[in-house]
C-alpha positions as CSV (number, residue, x, y, z in Angstrom):
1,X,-4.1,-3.2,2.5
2,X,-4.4,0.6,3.9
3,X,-1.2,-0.7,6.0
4,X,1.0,-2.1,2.7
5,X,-0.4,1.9,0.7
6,X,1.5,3.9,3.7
7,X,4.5,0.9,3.4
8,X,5.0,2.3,-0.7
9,X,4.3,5.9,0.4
10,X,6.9,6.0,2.1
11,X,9.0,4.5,-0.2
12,X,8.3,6.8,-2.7
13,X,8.5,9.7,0.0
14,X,11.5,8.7,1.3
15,X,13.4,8.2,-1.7
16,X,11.6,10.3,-3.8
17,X,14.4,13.1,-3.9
18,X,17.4,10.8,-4.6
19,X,18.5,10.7,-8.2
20,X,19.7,7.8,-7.3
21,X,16.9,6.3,-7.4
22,X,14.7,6.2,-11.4
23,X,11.7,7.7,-12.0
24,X,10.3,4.2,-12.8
25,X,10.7,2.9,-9.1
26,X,9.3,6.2,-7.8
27,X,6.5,5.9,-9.9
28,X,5.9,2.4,-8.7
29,X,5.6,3.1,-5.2
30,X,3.5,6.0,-5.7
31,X,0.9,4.1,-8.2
32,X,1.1,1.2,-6.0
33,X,0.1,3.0,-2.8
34,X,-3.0,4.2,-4.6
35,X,-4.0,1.3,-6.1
36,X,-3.5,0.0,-2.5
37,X,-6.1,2.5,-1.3
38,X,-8.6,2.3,-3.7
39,X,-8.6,-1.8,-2.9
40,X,-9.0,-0.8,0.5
41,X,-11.9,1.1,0.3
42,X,-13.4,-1.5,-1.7
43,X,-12.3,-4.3,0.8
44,X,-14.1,-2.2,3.5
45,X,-17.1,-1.7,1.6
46,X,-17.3,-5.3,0.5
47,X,-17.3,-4.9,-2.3
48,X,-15.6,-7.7,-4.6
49,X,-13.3,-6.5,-7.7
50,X,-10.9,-8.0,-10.0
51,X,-7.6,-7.9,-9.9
52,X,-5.6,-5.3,-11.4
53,X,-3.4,-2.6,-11.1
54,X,-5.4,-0.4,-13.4
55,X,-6.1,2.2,-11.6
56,X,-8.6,3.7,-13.9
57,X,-11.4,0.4,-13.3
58,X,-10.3,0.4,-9.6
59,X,-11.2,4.3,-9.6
60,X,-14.8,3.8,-11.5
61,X,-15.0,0.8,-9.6
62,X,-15.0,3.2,-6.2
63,X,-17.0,6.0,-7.2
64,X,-19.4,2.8,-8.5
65,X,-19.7,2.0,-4.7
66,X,-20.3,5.6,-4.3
67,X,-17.3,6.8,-2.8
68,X,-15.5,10.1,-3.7
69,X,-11.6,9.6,-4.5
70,X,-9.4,12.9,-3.6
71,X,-8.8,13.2,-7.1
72,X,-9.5,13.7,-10.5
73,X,-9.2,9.8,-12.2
74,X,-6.9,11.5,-14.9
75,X,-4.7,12.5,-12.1
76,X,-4.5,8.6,-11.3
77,X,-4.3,7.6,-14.9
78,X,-1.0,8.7,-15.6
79,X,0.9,6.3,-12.7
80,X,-0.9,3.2,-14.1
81,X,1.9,2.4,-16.5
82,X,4.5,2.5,-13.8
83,X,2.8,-0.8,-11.8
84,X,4.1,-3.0,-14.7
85,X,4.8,-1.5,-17.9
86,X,7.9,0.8,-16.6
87,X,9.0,-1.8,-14.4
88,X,10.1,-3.6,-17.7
89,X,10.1,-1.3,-20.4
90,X,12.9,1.2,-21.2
91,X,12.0,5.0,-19.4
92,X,13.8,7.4,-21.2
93,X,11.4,8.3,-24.2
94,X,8.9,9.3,-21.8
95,X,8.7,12.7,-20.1
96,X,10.3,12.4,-16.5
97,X,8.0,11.5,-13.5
98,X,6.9,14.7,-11.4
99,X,7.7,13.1,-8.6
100,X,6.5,15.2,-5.8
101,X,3.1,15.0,-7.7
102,X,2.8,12.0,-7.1
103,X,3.5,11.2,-3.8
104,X,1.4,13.8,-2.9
105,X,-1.6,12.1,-4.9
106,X,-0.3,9.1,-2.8
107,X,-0.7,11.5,0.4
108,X,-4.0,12.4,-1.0
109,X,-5.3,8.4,-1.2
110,X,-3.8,7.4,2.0
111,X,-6.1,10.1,4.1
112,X,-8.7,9.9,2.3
113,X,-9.0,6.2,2.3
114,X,-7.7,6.2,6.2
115,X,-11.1,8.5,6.4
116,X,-13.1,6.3,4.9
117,X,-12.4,3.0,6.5
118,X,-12.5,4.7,9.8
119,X,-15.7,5.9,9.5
């Protein structure tokens, strides 16, 4: 799982400063490598979850196994509509994607789950 997170970071990362490339598919990557992190932490611990790409439950759902994400879950809040929502929906009415934001709070996941699942 940790393995498929680093796969859409660096998606996001590498085509995160092409305007060639929307917002919407940015914001995929990057939501999708955290929600790839926080089900790897969980996988680690054991711990069994449902599935979603929510990435608020998966959030409570770690700090529930006692774990301590990198971030603030408002932080990780904002990406959830991009797993699905964006993916099919219309973009433009929404402010654009920060994108080096979020692929750093992608960064942020990956070590801190790589961390975690190495301890």
């Amino acid at each position: 799982m940790l393995h498929k997170a680093r796969q859409d970071y660096d998606a996001a990362q590498n085509f995160g400063n092409s305007r060639a490339i929307a917002d919407e598919i940015i914001g995929f990557h990057a939501q999708q490598a955290i929600e790839k992190t926080l089900k790897a932490v969980l996988t680690r611990a054991g711990a069994e979850y449902e599935f979603t790409h929510d990435l608020v439950t998966l959030f409570e759902e770690v700090t529930k196994g006692g774990f301590v994400p990198p971030a603030a879950v408002d932080e990780v809040e904002e990406l959830t509509p991009f797993a699905v929502q964006f993916r099919y929906a219309i973009f433009s009415d929404v402010e654009p994607l920060d994108r080096q934001s979020a692929i750093q709070l992608a960064a942020k996941f990956i070590h801190w789950a790589h961390a975690v699942i190495e301890k």
